[in-house]
N, CA, C and O atoms as a printed pandas DataFrame, in Angstrom:
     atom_number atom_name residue_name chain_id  residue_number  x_coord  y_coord  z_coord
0              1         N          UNK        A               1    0.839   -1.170    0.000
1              2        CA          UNK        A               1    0.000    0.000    0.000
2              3         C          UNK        A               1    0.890    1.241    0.000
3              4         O          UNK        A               1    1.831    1.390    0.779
4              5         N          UNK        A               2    0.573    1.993   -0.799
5              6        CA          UNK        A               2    1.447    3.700   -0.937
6              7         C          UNK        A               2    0.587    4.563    0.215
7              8         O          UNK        A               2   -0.643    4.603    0.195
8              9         N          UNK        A               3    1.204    5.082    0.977
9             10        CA          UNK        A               3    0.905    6.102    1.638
10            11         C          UNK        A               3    0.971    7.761    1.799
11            12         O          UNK        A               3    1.673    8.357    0.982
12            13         N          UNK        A               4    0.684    8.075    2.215
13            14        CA          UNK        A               4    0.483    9.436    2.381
14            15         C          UNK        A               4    2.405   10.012    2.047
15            16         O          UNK        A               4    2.909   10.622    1.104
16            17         N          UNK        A               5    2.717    9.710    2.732
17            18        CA          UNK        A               5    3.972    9.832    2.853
18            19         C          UNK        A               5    4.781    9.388    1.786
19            20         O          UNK        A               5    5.618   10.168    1.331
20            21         N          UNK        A               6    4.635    8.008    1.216
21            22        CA          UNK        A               6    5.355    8.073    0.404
22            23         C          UNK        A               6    4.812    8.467   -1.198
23            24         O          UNK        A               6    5.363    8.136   -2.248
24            25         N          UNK        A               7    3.762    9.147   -1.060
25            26        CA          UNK        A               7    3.484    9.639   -2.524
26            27         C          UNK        A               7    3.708   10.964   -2.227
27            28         O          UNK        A               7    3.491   11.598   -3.260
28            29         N          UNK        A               8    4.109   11.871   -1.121
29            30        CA          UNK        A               8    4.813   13.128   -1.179
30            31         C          UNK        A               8    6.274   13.287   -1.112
31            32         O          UNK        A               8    6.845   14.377   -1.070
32            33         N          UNK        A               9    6.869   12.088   -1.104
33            34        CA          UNK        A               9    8.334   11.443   -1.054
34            35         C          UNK        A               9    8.498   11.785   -2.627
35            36         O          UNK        A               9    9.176   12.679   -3.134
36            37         N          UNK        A              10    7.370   10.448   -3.491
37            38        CA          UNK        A              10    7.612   10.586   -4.537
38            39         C          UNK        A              10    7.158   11.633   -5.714
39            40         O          UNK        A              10    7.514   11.183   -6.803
40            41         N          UNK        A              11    6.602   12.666   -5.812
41            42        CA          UNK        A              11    6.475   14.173   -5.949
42            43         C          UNK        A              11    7.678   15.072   -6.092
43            44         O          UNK        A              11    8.161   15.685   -7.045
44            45         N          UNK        A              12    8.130   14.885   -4.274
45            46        CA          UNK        A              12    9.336   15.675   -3.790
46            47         C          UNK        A              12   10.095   15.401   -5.007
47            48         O          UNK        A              12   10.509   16.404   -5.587
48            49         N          UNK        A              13   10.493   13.753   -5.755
49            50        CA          UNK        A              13   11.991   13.146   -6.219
50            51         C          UNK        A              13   11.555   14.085   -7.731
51            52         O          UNK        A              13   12.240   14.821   -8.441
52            53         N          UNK        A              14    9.973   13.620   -7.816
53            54        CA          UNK        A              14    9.765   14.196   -9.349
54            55         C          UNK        A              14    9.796   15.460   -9.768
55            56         O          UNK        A              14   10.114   15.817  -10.903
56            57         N          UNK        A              15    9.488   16.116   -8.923
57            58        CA          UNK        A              15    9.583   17.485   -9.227
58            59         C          UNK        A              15   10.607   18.314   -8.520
59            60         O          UNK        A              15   10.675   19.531   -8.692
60            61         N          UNK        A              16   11.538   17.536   -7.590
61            62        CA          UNK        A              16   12.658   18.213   -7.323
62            63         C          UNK        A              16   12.227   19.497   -6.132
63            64         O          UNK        A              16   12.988   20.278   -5.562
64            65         N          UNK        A              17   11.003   19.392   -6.040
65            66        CA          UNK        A              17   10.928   20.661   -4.296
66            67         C          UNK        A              17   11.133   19.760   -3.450
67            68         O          UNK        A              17   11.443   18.570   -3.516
68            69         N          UNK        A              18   10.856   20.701   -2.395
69            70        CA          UNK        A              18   11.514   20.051   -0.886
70            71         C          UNK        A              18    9.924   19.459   -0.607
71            72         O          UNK        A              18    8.760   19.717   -0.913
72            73         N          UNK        A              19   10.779   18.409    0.254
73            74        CA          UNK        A              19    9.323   17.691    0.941
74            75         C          UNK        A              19    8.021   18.733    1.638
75            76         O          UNK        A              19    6.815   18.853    1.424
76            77         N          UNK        A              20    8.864   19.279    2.426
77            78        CA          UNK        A              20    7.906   20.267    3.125
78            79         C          UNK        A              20    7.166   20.767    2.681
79            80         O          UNK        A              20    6.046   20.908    3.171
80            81         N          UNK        A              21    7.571   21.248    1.497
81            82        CA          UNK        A              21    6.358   22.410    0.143
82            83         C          UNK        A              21    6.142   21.378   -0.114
83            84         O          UNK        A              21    5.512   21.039    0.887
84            85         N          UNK        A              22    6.182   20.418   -0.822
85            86        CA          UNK        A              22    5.360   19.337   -1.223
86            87         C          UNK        A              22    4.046   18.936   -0.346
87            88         O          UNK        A              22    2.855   18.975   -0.655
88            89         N          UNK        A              23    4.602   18.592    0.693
89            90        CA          UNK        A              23    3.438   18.128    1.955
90            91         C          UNK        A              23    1.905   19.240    2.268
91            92         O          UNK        A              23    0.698   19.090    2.461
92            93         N          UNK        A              24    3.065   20.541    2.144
93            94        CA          UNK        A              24    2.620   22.125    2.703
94            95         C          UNK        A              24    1.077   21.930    1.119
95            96         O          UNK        A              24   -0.020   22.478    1.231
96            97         N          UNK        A              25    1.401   21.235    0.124
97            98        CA          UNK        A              25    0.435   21.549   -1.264
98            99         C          UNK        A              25   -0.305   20.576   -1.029
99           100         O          UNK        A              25   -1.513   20.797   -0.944
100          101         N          UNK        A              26    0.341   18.835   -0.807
101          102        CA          UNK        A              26   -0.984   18.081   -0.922
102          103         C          UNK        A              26   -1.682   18.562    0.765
103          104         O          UNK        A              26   -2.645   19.287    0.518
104          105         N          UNK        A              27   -1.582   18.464    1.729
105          106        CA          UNK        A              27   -2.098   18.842    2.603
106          107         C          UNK        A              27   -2.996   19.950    1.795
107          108         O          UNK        A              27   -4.113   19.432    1.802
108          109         N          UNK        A              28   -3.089   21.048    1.186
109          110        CA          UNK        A              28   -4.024   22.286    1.137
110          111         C          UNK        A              28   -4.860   21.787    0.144
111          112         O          UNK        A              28   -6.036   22.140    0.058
112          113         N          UNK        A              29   -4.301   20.932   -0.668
113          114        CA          UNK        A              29   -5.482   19.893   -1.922
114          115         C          UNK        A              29   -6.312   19.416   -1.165
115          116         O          UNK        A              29   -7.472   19.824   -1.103
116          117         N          UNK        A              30   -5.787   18.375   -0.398
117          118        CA          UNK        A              30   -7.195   17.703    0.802
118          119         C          UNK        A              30   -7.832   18.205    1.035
119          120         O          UNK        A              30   -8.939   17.925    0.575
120          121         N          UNK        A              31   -7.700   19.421    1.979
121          122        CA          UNK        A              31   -8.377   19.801    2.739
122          123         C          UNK        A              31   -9.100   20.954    1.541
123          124         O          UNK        A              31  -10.170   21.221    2.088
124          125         N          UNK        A              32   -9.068   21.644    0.401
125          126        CA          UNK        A              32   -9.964   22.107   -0.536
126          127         C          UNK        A              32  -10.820   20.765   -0.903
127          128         O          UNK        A              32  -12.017   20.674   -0.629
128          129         N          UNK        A              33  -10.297   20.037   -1.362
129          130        CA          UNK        A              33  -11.102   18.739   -1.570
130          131         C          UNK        A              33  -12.658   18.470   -0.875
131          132         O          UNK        A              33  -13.795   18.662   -1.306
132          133         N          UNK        A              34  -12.136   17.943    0.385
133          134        CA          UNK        A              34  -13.033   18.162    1.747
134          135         C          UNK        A              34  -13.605   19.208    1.397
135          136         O          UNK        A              34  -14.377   18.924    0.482
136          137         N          UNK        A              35  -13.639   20.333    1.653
137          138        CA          UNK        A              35  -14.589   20.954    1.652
138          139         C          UNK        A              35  -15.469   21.594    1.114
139          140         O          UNK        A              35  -16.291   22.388    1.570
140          141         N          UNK        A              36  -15.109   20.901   -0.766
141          142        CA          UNK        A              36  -15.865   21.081   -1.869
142          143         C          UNK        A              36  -16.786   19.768   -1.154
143          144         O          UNK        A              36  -17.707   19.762   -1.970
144          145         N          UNK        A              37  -16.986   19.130   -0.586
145          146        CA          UNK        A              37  -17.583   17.744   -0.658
146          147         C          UNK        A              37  -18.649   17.933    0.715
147          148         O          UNK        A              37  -19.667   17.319    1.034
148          149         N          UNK        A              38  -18.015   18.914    1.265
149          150        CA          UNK        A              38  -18.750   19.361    2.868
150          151         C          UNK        A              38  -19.892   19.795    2.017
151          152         O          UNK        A              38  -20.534   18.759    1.844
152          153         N          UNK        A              39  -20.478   20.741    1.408
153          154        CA          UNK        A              39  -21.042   21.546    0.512
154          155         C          UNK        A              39  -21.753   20.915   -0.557
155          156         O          UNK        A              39  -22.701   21.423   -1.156
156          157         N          UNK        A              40  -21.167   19.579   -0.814
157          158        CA          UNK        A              40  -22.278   19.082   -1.610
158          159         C          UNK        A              40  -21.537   18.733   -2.477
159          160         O          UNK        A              40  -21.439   17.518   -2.651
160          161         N          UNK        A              41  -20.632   19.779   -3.460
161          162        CA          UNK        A              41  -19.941   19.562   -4.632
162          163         C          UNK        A              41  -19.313   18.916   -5.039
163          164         O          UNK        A              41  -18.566   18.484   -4.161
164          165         N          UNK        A              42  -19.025   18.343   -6.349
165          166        CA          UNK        A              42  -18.105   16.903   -6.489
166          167         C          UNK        A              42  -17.139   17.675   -7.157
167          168         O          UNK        A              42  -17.268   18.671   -7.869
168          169         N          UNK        A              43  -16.032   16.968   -6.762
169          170        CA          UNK        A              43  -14.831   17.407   -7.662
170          171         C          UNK        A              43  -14.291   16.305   -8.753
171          172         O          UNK        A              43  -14.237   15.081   -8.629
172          173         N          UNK        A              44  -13.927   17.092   -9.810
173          174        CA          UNK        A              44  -14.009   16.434  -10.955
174          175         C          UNK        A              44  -11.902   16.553  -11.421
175          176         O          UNK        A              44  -11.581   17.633  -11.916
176          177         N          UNK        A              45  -11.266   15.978  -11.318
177          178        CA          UNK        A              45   -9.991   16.060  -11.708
178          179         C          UNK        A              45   -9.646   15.129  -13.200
179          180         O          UNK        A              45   -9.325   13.951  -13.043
180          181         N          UNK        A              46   -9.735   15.776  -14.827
181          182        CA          UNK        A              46   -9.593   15.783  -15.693
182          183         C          UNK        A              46   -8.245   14.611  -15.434
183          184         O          UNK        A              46   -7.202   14.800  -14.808
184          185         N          UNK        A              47   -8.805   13.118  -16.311
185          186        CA          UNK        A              47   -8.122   12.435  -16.507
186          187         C          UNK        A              47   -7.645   11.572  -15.636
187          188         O          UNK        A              47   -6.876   10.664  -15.954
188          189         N          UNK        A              48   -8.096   11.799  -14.379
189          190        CA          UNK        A              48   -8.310   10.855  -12.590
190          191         C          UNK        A              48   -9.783   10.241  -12.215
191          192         O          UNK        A              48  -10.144    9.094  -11.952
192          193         N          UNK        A              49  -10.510   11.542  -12.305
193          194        CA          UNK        A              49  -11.609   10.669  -12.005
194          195         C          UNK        A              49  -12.780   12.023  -10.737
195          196         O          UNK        A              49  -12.540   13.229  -10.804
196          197         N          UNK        A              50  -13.515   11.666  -10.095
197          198        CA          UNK        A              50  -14.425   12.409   -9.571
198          199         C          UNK        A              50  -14.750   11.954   -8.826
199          200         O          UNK        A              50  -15.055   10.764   -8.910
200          201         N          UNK        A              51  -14.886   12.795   -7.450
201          202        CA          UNK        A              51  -14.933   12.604   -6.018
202          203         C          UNK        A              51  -16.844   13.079   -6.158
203          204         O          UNK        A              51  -17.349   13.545   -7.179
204          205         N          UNK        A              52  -17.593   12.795   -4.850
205          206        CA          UNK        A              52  -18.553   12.800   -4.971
206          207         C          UNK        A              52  -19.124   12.296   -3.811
207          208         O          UNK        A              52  -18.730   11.213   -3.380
208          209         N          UNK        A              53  -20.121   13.010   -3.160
209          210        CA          UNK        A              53  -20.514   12.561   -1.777
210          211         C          UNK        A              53  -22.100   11.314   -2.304
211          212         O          UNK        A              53  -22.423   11.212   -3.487
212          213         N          UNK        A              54  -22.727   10.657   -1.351
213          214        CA          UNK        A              54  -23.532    9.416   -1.658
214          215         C          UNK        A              54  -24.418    9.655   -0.513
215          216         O          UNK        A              54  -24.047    9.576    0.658
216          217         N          UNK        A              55  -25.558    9.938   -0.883
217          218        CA          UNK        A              55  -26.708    9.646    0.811
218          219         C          UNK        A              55  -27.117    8.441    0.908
219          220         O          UNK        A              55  -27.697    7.834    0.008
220          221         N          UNK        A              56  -26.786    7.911    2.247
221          222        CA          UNK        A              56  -27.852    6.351    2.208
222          223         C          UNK        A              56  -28.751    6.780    3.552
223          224         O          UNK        A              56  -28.661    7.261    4.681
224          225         N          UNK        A              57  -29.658    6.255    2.599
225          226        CA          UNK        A              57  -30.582    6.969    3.738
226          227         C          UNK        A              57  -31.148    5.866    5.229
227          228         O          UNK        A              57  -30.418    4.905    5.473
228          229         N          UNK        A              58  -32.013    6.010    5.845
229          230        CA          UNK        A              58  -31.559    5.287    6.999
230          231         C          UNK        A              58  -32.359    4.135    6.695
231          232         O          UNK        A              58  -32.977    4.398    5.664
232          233         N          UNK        A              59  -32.706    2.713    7.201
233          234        CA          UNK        A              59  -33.136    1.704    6.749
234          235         C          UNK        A              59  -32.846    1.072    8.135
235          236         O          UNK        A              59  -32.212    1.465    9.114
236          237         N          UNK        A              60  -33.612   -0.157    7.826
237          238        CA          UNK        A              60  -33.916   -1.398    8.357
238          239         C          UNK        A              60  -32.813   -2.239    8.568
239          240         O          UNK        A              60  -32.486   -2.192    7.383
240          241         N          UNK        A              61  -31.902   -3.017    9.096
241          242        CA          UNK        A              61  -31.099   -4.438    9.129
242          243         C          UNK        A              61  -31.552   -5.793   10.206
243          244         O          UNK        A              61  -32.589   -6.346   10.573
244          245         N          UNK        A              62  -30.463   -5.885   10.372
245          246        CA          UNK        A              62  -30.709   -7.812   10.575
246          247         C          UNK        A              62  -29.174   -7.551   11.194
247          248         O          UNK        A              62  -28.140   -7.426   10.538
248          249         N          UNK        A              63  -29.330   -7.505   12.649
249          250        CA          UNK        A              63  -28.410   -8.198   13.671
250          251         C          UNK        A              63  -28.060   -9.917   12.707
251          252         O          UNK        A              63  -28.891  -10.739   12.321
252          253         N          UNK        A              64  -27.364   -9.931   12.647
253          254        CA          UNK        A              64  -26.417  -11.310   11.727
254          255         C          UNK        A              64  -26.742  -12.630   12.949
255          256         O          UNK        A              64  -27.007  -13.760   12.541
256          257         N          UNK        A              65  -26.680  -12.307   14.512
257          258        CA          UNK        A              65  -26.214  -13.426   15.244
258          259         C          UNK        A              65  -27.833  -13.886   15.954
259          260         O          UNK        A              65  -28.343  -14.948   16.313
260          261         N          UNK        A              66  -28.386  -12.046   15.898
261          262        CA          UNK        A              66  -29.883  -12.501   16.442
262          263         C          UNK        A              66  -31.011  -13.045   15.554
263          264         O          UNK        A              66  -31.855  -13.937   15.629
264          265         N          UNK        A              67  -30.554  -11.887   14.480
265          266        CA          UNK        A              67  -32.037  -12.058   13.100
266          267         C          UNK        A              67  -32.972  -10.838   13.519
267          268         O          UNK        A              67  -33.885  -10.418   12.807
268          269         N          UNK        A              68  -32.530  -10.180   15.114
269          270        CA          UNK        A              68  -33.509   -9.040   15.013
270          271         C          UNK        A              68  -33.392   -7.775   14.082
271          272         O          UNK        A              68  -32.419   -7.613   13.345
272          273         N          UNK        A              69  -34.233   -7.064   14.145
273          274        CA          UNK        A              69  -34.012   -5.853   13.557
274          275         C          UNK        A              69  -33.385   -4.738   14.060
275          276         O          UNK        A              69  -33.776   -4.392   15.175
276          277         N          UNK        A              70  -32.498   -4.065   13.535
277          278        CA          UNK        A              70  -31.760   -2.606   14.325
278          279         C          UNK        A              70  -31.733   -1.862   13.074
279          280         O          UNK        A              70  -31.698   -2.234   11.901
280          281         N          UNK        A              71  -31.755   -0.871   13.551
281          282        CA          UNK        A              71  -32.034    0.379   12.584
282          283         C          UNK        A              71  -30.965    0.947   12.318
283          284         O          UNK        A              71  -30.059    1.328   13.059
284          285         N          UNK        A              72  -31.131    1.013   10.899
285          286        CA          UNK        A              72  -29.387    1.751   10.546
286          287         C          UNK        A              72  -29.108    3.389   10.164
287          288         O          UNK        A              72  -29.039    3.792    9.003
288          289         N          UNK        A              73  -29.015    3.937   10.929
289          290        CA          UNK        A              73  -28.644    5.447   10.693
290          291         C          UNK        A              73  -28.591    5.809    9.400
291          292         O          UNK        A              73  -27.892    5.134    8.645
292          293         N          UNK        A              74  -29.235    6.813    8.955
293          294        CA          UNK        A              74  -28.765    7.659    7.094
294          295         C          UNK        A              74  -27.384    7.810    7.664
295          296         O          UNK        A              74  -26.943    7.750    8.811
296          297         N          UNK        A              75  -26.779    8.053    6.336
297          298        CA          UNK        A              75  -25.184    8.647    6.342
298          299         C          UNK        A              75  -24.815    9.138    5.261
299          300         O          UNK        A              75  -25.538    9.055    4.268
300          301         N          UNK        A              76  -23.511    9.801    5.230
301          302        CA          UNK        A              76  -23.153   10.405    3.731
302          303         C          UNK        A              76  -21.493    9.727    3.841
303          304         O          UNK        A              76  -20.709    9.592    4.781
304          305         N          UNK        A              77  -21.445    9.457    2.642
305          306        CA          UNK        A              77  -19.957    8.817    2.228
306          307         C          UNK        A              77  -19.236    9.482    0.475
307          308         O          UNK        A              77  -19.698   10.269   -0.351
308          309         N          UNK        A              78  -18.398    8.962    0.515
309          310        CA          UNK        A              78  -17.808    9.541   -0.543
310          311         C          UNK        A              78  -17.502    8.301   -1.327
311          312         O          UNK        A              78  -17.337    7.128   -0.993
312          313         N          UNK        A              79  -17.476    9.028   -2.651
313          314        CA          UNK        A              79  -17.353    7.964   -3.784
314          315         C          UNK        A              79  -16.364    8.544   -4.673
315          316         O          UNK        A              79  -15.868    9.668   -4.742
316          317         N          UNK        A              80  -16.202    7.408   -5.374
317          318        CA          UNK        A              80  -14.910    7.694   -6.545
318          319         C          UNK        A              80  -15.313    7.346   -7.801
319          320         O          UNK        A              80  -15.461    6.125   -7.821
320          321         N          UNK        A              81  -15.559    7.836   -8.852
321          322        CA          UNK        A              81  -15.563    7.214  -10.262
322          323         C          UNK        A              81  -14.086    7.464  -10.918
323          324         O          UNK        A              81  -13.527    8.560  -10.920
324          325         N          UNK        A              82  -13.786    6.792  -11.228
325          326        CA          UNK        A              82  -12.369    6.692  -12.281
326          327         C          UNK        A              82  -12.690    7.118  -13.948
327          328         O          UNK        A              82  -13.277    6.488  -14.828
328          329         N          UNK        A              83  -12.043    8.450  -13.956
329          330        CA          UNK        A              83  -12.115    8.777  -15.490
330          331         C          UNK        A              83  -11.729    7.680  -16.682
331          332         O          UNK        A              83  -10.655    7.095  -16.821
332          333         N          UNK        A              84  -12.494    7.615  -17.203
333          334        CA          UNK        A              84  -12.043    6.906  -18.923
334          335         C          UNK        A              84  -10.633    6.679  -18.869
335          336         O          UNK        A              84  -10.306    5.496  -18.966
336          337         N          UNK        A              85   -9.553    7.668  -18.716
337          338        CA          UNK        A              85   -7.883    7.266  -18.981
338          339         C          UNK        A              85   -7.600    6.607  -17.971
339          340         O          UNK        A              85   -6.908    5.648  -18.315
340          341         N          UNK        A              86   -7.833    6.630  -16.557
341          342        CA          UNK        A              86   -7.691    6.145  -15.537
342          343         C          UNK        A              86   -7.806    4.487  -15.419
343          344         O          UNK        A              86   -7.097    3.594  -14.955
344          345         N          UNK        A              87   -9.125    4.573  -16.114
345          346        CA          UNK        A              87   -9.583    3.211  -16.664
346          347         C          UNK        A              87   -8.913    2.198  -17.301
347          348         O          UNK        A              87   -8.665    1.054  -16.918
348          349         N          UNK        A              88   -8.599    2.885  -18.533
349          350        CA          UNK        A              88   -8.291    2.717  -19.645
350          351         C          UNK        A              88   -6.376    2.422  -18.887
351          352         O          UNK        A              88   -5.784    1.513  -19.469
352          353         N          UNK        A              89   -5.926    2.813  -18.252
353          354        CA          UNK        A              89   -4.321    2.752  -17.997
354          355         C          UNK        A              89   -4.498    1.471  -17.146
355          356         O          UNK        A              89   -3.818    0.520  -17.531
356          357         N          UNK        A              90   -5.139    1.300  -16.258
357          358        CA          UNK        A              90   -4.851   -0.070  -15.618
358          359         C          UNK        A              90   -5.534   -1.464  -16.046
359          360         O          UNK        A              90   -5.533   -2.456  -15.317
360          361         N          UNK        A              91   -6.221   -1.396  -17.547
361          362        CA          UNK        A              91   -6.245   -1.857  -18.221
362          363         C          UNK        A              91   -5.807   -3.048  -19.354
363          364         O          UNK        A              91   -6.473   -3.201  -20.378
């Protein structure tokens, strides 16, 4: 798994800035990210793909061990669609 860290490692090598400004940019991406998504808005990054929040709304389940019913909270989550090239590259 690539992490946080090492995809601002690998940035830093590619583009030759210092880690810190590197970190200092994806850190301020996230957090614009986030809060296009707080708001509703999806973000769309040409040739990656599109972020996008999901309502599930609240419903019915099934305890697995009892069979009773418990009620499952609405929630909002985020989703990913993968652009066409995105697609198309791991392909």
């Amino acid at each position: 798994m690539t992490t946080k860290k090492d995809l601002i490692a690998a940035i830093a090598k590619r583009t030759g800035e210092k880690k810190a400004t590197v970190e200092h940019v994806f850190n301020a991406t996230l957090v614009e990210i986030e809060k296009a998504l707080l708001i509703g808005d999806a973000v769309a990054i040409n040739g990656f793909g599109t972020f996008e929040t999901k309502r599930r709304e609240a419903r019915t389940g099934r305890n697995p061990r009892t069979g009773e019913p418990v009620e499952i909270a609405a929630s909002t989550s985020v989703g990913f669609k993968p652009a066409k090239a995105l697609k198309d590259s791991l392909n």
